[in-house]
C-alpha positions in Angstrom: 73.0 87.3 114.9 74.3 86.5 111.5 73.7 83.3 110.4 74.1 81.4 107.0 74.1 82.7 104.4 74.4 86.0 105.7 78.1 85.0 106.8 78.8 84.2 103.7 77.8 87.2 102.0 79.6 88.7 104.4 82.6 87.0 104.2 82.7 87.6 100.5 82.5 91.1 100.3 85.3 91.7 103.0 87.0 89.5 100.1 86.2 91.3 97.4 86.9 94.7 99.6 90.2 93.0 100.5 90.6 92.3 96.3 90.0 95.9 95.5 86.8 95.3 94.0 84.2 97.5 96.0 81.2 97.2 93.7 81.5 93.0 93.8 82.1 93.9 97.8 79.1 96.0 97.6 76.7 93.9 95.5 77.6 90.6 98.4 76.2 93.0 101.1 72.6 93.7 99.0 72.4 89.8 99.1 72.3 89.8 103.1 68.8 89.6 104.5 67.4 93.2 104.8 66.6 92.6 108.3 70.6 92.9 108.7 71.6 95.7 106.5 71.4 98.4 109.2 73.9 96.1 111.5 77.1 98.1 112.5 79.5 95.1 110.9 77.6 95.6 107.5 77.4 99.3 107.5 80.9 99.2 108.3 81.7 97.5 105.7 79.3 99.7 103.1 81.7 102.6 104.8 84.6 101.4 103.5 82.7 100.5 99.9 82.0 104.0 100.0 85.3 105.2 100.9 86.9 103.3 98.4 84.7 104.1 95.6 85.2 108.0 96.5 81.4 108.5 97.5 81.2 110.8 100.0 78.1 111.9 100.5 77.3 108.8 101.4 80.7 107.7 103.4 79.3 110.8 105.5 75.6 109.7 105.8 77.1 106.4 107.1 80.0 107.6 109.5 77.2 109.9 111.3 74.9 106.1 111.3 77.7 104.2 113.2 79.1 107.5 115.5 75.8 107.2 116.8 75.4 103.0 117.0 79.2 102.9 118.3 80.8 106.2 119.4 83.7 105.0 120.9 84.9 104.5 117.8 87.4 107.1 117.0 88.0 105.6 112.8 84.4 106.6 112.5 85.1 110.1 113.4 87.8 110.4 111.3 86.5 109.0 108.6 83.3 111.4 109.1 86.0 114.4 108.7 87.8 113.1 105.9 84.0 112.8 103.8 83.1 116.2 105.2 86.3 117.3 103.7 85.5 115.8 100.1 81.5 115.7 99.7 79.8 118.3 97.6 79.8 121.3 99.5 82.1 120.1 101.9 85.0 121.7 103.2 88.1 121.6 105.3 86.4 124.2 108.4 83.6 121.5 108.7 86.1 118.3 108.5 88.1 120.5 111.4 85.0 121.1 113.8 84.2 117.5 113.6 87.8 116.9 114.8 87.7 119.2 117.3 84.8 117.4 118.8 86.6 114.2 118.4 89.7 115.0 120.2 87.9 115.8 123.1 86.2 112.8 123.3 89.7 111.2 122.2 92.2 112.4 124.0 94.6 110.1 123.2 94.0 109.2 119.2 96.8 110.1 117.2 95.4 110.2 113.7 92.9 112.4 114.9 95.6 115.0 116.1 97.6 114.1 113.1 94.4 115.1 110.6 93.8 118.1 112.9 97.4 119.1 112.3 96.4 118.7 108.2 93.6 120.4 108.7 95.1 123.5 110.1 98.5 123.6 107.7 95.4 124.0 104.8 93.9 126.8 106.4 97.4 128.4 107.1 97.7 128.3 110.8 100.8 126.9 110.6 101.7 127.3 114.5 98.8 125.4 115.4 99.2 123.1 112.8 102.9 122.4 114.7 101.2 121.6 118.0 99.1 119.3 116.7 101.6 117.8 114.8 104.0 117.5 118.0 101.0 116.1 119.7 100.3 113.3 117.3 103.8 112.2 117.8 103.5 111.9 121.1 100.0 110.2 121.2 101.2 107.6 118.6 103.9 105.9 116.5 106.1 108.8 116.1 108.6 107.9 113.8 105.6 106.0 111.3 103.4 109.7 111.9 106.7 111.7 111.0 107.2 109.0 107.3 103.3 109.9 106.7 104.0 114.2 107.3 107.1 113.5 105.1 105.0 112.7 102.2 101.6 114.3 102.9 100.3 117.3 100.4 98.4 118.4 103.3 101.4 119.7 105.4 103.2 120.9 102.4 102.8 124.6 103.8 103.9 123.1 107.1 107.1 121.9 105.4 108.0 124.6 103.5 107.6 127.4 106.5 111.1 128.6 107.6 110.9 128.2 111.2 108.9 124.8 111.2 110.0 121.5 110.4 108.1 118.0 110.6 
């Protein structure tokens, strides 16, 4: 599918991505051949521009793009939520219905039960915020999820509740 010099373009901006420089990253990807632009590796990597540039309006126009081209993909989902969360008029409700949605289809993806678990210390449900919590550990890396809750603003509340600990 890609062929030179798309490669190449490609290949620099993961480079530049890599390098911390998302507007070189993105200006490599506006050099690939517009009949390529809509490809699932480039608009992955115009996500991650996106992401890193703090756009996200447009991280969440592209998430929706790729859960549709590849929705297996649970990072897209949770990268969806986390630009619902941020965007102009987004909000934390609409970042937890995506993730709702996604842990059904992912019942096994820790990160997703770990963001859920965020999600809900925010809007105060701290109980349920414990479940999901316990449930991330259990899906994933447990003692690398409980080193992230140990630092993460999000579960603040979580932390400081009497009866629940991380």
């Amino acid at each position: 599918m890609f062929e030179p010099p798309d490669t190449f373009y490609l290949a620099a901006a993961v480079g530049w991505l890599e390098l911390g420089n998302p507007g070189e990253a993105g200006a490599e990807l506006d050099r690939i051949s517009p009949a390529l632009r809509g490809s699932p590796e480039v608009l992955s990597l115009r996500l991650s521009i996106y992401q890193e540039q703090g756009k996200w309006q447009e991280t969440d126009t592209i998430a929706r793009i790729l859960i549709e081209v590849r929705p297996s993909e649970p990072a897209y989902w949770t990268t969806l939520a986390y630009a619902a969360r941020r965007k102009p008029g987004g909000s934390i409700p609409e970042a937890k219905e995506i993730l709702l949605k996604a842990a059904e289809l992912f019942p096994r993806e820790s990160l997703i039960f770990y963001n859920l678990a965020c999600y809900e210390s925010q809007l105060g449900d701290l109980t349920r915020a414990k479940e999901w919590l316990d449930k991330a550990f259990a899906a994933g890396d447990r003692k690398g999820l409980q080193k992230m809750a140990m630092d993460d603003p999000d579960l603040l509340p979580l932390r400081n509740a009497d009866n629940l600990s991380v």
